[in-house]
Steps between C-alpha positions, in 0.01 A plus 500: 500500500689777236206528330285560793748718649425382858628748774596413843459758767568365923390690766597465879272504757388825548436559090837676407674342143791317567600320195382644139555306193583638142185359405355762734695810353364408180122450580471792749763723413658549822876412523646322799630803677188667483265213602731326782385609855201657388180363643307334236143596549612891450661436231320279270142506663248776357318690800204311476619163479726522848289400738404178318855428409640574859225182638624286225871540600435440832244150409785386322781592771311339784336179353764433278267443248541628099295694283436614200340705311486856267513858607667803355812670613659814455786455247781797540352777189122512700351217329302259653579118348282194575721232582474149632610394807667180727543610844663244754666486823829389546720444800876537540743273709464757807117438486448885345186501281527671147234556253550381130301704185500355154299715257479462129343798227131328534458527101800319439395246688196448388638511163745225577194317653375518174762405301568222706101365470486531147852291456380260733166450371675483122773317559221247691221510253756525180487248260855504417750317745687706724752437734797669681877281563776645728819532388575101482199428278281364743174595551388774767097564355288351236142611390231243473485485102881356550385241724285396252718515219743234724228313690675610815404658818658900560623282798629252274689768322681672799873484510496225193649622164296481188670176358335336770145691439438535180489239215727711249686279258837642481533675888882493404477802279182661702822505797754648320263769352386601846862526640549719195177764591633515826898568400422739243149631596370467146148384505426189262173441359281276361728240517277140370510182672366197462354209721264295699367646833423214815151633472465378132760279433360385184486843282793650413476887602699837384559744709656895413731521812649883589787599727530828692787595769336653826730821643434668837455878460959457596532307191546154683409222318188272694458249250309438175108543434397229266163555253375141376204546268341189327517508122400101445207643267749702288725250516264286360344701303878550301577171486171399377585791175835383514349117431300622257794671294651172516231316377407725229863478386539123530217497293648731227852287499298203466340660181820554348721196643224191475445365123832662326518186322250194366719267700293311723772474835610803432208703596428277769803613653448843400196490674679369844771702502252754480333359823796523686589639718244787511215276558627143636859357635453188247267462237465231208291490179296147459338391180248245459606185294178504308539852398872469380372164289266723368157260653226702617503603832260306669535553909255626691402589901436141553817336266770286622846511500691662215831482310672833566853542309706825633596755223724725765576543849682823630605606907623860593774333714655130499307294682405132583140587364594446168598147552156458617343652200496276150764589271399639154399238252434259766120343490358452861199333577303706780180365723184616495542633865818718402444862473639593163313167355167694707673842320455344114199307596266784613672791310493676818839676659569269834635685789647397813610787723715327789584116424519260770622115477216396300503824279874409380362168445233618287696689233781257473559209293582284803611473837886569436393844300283573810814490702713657273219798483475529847903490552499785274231730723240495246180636662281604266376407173281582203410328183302683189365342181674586155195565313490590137169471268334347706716169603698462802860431379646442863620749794719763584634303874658778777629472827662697789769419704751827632201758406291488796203630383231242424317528147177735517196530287739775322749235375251285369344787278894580396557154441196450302594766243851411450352110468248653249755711279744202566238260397443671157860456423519177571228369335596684168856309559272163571372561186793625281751174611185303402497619161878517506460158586327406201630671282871404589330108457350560155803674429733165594262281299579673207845490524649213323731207580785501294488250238682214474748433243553817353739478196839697518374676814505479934255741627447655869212695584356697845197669560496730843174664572498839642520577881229462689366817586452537083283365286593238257642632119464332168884388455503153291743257323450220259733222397307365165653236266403555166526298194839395235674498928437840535450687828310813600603699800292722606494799786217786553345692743117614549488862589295531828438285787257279631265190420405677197875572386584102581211413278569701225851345549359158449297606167828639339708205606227253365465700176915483516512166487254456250637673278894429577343081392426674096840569503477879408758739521570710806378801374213402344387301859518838651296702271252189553537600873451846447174436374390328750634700798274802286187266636632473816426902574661625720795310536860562332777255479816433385653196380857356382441139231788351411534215264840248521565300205737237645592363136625870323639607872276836451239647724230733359371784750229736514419721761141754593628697737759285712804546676792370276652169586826420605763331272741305679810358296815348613784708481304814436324775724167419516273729355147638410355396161462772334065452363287706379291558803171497334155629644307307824269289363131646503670868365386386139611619132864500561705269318702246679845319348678173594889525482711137480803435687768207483556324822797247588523251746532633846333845402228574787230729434320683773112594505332678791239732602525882640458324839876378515668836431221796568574668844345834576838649574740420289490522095403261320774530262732470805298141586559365160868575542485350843345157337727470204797559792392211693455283174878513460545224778410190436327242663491115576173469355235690344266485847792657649500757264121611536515468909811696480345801264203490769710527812708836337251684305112427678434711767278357822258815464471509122110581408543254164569155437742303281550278212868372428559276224858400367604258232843337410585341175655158546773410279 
């Protein structure tokens, strides 16, 4: 009504104004005073238009009847105005009739007409939401793009609040932000929410939800107008980029965090823990028996069952699942109808996007894993090969349980390449602990049993390979008795690693021992060596022969290269001997001495390799100090001795291995 600027004008029966409304002043331009008791047809009415208006007053004051309609008046400076007109009759209590004039400016009007059609046709036609709440937050209008957004009737809407409308998922906060528009009057926009609408329950939607207070012309508050426009494709369309961020960088850590070692369980847990919990809730890492035995793989699409032993098995949270799931280095023995046995037979990634009863029953081992599985929520699941030259090696096994999302064609193809780069890794570990494997058993067979009936000495040896993620060194003893009661002892280490190192090993200790039985003298055994290590291009060594002569109470050393053995005499420190170190063997054309020593009952003398007292942060002059500080206690036996030197000075991660070898001279 302000902004049409309605004026209200009464006249009594015989045409004179009686009442005159502010409205009037302002449209006409006649005050109060000067249009009260003036007859309205000479006032307002041009000449020609009297005759006509005088019959319409008088229609309207006999029948009672309204009407309406658009003519122009005089307004007070001359000018005629077109205005529109209400005219009614009304009646007082003494049963006087009164005429009643509303009139409105005609092109305001029609320009609020307008207005008013073209918000009503785009707040109707709009693809956006709209709606309008009173002051409690409860619905007064909705447009039909709203009702579709909620799957509700406008009817539906009506004096309901939109917790109970619309399918946002935290309505809480929508609230409190509304009550804030309307306290403060700041607008808030673009506000996202998230959820699942009655009319597709199944998809979850995003919305872009904006507040607005409404404010009469007075600056009274009417409520809030609420914008809801549907942004499930951009929602989508983000989270689908965001996704494939994610995957792009799980792919990158897995790069860098899979195969860090040649340590066969190690990358298979590398490899889950990279798994979750970015792509599954629980995932495990199974190897075929075959494979790890190092048979041929021989299943196919139509095989059997097959012996499965689990290398790793990692969950994002604790959870009952992995009680269900085989525990690393156990061997399980899966049927033919089990997925993952379908998974290693075929090659092919298995997925199963929503398990039911018979789904849990089809990945696990047996009926109390089903339960376990299905106490734990698991839903979905998804098994891909680990393929690497060729051969199926066994299967990368993931599940869901508190992610609700079922596994998609995308997860397979992420799965697949983190199985293939896994897969790699693995198989180079397959194949490195095999050749560890051999090597570390040609490397035993070579080491000797210590001979019985030595004269004048008691002997304790050990041998400790390196750990298992390296590869196996060249480190040797030998305990040889040699003729007139004589015995060698001998220490030396293979530089390198590997099958090749162990066997070059084995040549030098052979030729050792051949030589040690023609009774030569230290030094002169060791240039022999030399020579030969020169054939055995390119490997080095070094080497420590010693020579006790039980009947002079002497010992003759040489030494190509080695650390310095440890004298140990009661009642003094015990101590380095000080040798002339020598060059490894294999250097060639440098000279190499023997140096004699007397030895008296109870002396021990202490051979090793590098393995014992290297460390890659610490000195080794600082090691050697360390050793010939332990050798100051003594022990019960000689065995106690060597288990003891182990325990303090070898390291669980050292990359070498270790030859000990100590002698005591009985009395």
């Amino acid at each position: 009504m302000d902004v049409l600027g309605v004026a209200a004008v009464v006249l009594d029966a015989q045409g004179r104004i009686v009442l005159w409304s502010p409205q009037a002043e302002q449209l006409l331009g006649y005050s109060a005073q000067e249009a009260l008791g003036q007859y309205a047809a000479q006032l307002l009415v041009a000449e020609e238009h009297l005759d006509l208006v005088l019959r319409l007053f008088a229609q309207v004051m006999e029948s009672g009847e309204s009407w309406e309609g658009v003519f122009r008046v005089r307004h007070r400076d001359g000018t005629l105005r077109l205005l529109e007109w209400r005219n009614m009759r009304l009646q007082d209590d003494l049963g006087a009739f009164y005429a009643l004039g509303l009139a409105t400016d005609q092109a305001t009007l029609r320009q609020v007409e307008q207005d008013l059609a073209l918000s009503l046709r785009l707040v109707d036609q709009s693809p956006i939401g709209l709606a309008v709440l009173d002051t409690d937050l409860r619905y007064v209008s909705v447009n039909p793009a709203l009702e579709r957004f909620g799957g509700l009737s406008a009817e539906q809407h009506l004096g309901r609040s939109m917790r109970e409308t619309l399918p946002f998922g935290d309505t809480d906060a929508l609230e409190a932000a509304m009550r804030e528009v309307l306290r403060t009057g700041e607008p808030l926009l673009d506000r996202y929410a998230l959820g699942r609408s009655a009319a597709d329950p199944d998809v979850e939607q995003a919305w872009s939800v904006s507040l607005y207070r409404l404010e009469d012309a007075g600056g009274r508050v009417l409520g809030l107008a609420v914008s809801v426009v549907d942004v499930t494709d951009r929602h989508r369309a983000a989270t689908e980029a965001e996704r494939a961020r994610r995957r792009l960088a799980l792919v990158a850590d897995a790069s860098a965090r899979i195969g860090t070692t040649l340590d066969l369980e190690q990358t298979a847990r590398e490899l889950a823990d990279v798994a979750v919990p970015e792509l599954a809730d629980i995932a495990a890492v199974d190897v075929l028996e075959s494979v790890l035995d190092g048979r041929p793989n021989r299943t196919s699409a139509e095989g059997g069952p097959v012996l499965i032993r689990a290398l790793a098995v990692a969950a994002a949270y604790p959870t009952v699942a992995i009680d269900a799931a085989d525990r690393p280095s156990e061997l399980a023995r899966y049927d033919a109808d089990r997925l993952v046995t379908q998974c290693v037979n075929t090659g092919r990634p298995i997925m199963v996007p929503v398990l039911d009863e018979q789904g849990l029953t089809d990945i696990a081992r047996d009926s109390a894993s089903a339960e376990l599985l299905a106490e734990a929520g698991v839903h979905s699941y998804l098994a891909v090969p680990l393929i690497a030259r060729g051969e199926v090696l066994g299967a990368l096994d993931l599940k869901r349980a508190r992610n609700p999302v079922p596994f998609t064609e995308d997860d397979v193809l992420l799965a697949s390449e983190l199985a293939a780069r896994a897969a790699v890794c693995i198989d180079n570990a397959r194949w490195y602990r095999q050749q560890r494997e051999t090597a570390l058993t040609l490397q035993r067979s070579m080491l000797p049993e210590t001979p019985k009936n030595l004269v004048g000495l008691e002997v304790a040896s050990r041998y400790q390979p390196a750990r298992a993620g390296s590869e196996i060194g060249g480190d040797w003893f030998d305990i040889i008795p040699m003729n007139r009661e004589r015995t060698a002892l001998v220490v030396g280490d293979v530089m390198g690693s590997g099958i090749n190192a162990a066997t070059a090993m084995g040549r030098l200790s052979t030729a050792t021992q051949t030589l040690a039985k023609l009774g030569l003298d230290p030094a002169v055994v060791l240039r022999h060596l030399d020579e030969i290590t020169a054939g055995l291009d390119p490997y080095f060594a070094t080497c420590l022969f010693a020579v006790y002569d039980p009947h002079r109470a002497q010992c003759c050393i040489a030494n190509a290269g080695h650390l310095p053995p440890v004298l140990v005499r009661e009642g003094c420190a015990p101590r380095l001997l000080d040798l002339p170190t020598g060059t490894p063997l294999g250097v060639g054309g440098v000279a190499l001495r023997s140096i004699t020593i007397g030895l008296d009952p109870g002396d021990l003398l202490v051979l090793y390799t590098d393995g014992l007292v290297e460390t890659r942060d610490q000195d080794i002059d600082v090691r050697l100090e360390t050793l010939v500080g332990l050798l100051q206690d003594s022990d019960p036996t000689l065995e106690d001795t060597c288990d003891r030197l182990l325990q303090a000075l070898r390291q669980p991660d050292t990359p070498d291995d270790v030859a000990l070898l100590i002698a005591r001279v009985n009395g």
